[in-house]
C-alpha positions in Angstrom: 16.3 -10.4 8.9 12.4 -10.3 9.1 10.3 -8.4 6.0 8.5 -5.5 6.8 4.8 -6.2 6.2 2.8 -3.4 4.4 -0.8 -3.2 3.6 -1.8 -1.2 0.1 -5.1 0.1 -0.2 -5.2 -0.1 -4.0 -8.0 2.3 -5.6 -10.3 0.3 -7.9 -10.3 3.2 -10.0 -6.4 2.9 -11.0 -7.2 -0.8 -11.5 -10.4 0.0 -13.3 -11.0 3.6 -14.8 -13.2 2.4 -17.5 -12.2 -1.3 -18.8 -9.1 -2.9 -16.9 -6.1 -0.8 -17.1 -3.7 -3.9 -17.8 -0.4 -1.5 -18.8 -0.9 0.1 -14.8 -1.1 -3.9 -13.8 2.1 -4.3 -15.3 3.8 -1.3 -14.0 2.4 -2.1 -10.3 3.7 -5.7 -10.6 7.0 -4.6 -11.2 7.3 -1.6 -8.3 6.1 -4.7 -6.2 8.6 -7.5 -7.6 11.2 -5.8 -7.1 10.8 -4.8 -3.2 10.4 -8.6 -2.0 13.7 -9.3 -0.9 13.0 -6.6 2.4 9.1 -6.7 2.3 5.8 -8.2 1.9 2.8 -6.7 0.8 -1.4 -7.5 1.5 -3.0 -5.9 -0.9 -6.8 -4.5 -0.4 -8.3 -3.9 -3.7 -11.5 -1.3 -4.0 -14.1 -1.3 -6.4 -13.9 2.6 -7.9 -15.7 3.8 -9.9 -17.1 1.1 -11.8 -18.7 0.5 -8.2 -20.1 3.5 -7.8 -21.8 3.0 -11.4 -23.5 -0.1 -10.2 -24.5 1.1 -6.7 -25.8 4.4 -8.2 -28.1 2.2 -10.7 -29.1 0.0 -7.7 -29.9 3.3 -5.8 -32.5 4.5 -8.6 -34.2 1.2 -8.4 -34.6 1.7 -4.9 -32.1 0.0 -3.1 -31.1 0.1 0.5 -27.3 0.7 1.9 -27.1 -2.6 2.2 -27.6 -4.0 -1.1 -25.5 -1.3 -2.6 -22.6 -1.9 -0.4 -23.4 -6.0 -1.3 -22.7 -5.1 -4.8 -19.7 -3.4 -4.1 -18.3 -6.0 -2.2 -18.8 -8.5 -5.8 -16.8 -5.8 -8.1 -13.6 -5.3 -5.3 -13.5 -8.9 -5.5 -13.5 -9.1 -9.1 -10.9 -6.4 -9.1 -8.9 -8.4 -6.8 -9.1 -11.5 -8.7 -7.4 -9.9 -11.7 -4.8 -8.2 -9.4 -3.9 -12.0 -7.9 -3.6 -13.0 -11.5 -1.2 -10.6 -12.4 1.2 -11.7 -9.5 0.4 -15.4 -10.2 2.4 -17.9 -8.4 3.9 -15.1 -6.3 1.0 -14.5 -4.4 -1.4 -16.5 -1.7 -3.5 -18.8 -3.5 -6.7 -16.9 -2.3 -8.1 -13.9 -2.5 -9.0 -12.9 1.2 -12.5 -11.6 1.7 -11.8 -11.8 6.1 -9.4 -9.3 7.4 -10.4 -10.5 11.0 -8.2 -13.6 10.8 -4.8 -13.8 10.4 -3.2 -14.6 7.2 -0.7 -17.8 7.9 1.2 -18.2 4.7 4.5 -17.3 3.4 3.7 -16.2 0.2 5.2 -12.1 -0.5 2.0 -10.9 -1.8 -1.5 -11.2 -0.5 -4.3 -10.1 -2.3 -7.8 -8.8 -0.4 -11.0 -7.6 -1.1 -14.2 -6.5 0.7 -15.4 -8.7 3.7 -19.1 -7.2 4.2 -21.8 -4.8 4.1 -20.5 -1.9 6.5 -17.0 -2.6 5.9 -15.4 -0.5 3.6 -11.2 -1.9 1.7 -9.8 1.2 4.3 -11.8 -0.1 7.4 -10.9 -3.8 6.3 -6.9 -2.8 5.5 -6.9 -1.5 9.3 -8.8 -3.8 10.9 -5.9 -6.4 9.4 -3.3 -3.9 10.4 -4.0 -4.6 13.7 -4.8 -8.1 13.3 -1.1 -8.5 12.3 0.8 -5.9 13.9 1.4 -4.2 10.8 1.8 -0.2 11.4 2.1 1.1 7.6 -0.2 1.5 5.2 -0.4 2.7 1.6 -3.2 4.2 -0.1 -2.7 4.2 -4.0 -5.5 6.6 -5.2 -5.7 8.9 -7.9 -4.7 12.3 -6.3 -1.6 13.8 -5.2 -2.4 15.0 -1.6 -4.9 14.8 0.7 -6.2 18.5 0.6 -8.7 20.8 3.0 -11.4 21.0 -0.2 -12.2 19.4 -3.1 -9.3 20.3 -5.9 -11.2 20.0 -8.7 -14.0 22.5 -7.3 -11.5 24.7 -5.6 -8.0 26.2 -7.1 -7.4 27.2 -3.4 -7.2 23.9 -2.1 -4.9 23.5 0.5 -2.2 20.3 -0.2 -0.9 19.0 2.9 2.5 16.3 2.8 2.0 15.9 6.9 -1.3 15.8 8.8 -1.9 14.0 11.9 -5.1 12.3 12.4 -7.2 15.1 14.3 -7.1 17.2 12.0 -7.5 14.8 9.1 -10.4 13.5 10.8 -12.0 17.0 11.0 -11.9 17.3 7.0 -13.1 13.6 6.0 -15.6 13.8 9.0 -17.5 10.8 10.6 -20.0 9.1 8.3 -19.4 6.5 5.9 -21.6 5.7 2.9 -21.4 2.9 0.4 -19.4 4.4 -2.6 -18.6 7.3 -0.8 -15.2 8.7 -2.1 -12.8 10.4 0.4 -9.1 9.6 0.9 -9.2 7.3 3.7 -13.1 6.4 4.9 -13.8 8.5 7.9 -14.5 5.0 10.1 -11.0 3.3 9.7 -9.6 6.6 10.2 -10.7 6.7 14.0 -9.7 3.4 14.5 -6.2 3.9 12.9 -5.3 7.3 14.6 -6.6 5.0 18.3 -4.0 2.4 17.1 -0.9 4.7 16.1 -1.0 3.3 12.4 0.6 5.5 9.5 -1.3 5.8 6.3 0.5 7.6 3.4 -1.4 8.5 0.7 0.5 8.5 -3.0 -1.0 9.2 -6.3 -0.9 5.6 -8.1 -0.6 7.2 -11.6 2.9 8.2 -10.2 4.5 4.7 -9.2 7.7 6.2 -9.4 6.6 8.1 -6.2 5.3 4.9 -4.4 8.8 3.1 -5.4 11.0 5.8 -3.0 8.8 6.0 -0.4 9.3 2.1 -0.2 13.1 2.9 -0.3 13.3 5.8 1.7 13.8 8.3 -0.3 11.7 11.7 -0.5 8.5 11.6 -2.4 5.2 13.4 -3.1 2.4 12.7 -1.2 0.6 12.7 2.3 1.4 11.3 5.2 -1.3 11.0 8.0 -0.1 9.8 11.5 
């Protein structure tokens, strides 16, 4: 029986908060390890907010979009480097930096990080979702839900656990920024609602909740199709 191929869009901020968070590594290794047998995973790795640290520094020394989104490019790849590491023989011998080509290997785990200026992890997980068929993917981030405002500035924040695309679209709007933090970046999201590809969002802190969506079991989050 084939494995079902799923793409994670792992936050760099649950991989790096501050310094590395090794004891999440270890947790995430294991709610991956033990899914093999039925799936395998690629495994986009973003920079957080150590990123946005360095491309707001570069900003104040006058830096264009370009060179910002550069340097955010180097710290997903860092971040993805140590994220390979932690899987060690299990995964693809390279960290890939182009989700335009086709990944021929038949190791379980793949490990990505950004491609190039313009292209943020969520435009380059989609852009491989369709490069390989795959119709799933998983964004690890640090919230529970995607909601209609800002949480933390609003306690009436509406959570939703189902939105289709349209109307996630019309929250998360159309422009895409180097750094900028939304759910899922506005550009991959109009290209995954035209190619009928499911995001579900899940709060990474919680890998519990990540482990029975895998299995099929209820869990709290968002799904956006």
């Amino acid at each position: 029986m084939a494995k079902e191929n799923i793409i994670i869009s792992l936050g760099g901020s649950l991989v790096a908060p501050n310094e590395i968070d090794t004891a999440f590594l270890k947790v995430f290794k294991k709610s991956i390890m033990k899914n093999l047998n039925s799936k395998r995973f690629f495994i986009f790795v973003g920079g957080g907010k150590i990123c946005r640290n360095y491309q707001k520094a570069m900003l104040e020394f006058g830096a264009d979009n370009t060179e910002r989104d550069v340097i955010g490019i180097d710290v997903s790849r860092l971040n993805a480097r140590v994220v390979k590491q932690v899987f060690n023989e299990a995964a693809f011998l390279e960290v890939v930096t182009n989700p335009t080509k086709k990944v021929n290997t038949k190791k379980d785990v793949v490990v990505a990080a950004g491609w190039k200026p313009g292209w943020s992890t969520d435009y380059c997980a989609v852009t491989l979702a369709k490069n390989m068929g795959i119709k799933t993917i998983v964004n690890l981030t640090n919230i529970d839900y995607v909601y209609d405002k800002d949480p933390k500035k609003f306690k009436n924040a509406k959570a939703f656990k189902e939105i289709n695309w349209r109307d996630f679209r019309k929250i998360v709007g159309n422009k895409w920024s180097p750094g900028l933090s939304m759910p899922f970046d506005p550009r991959a999201s109009k290209d995954a609602e035209i190619l009928k590809i499911k995001v579900v969002l899940i709060n990474g802190h919680h890998l519990d909740r990540f482990e029975n969506f895998l299995n099929n079991k209820p869990f709290m989050g968002t799904t956006i199709q």
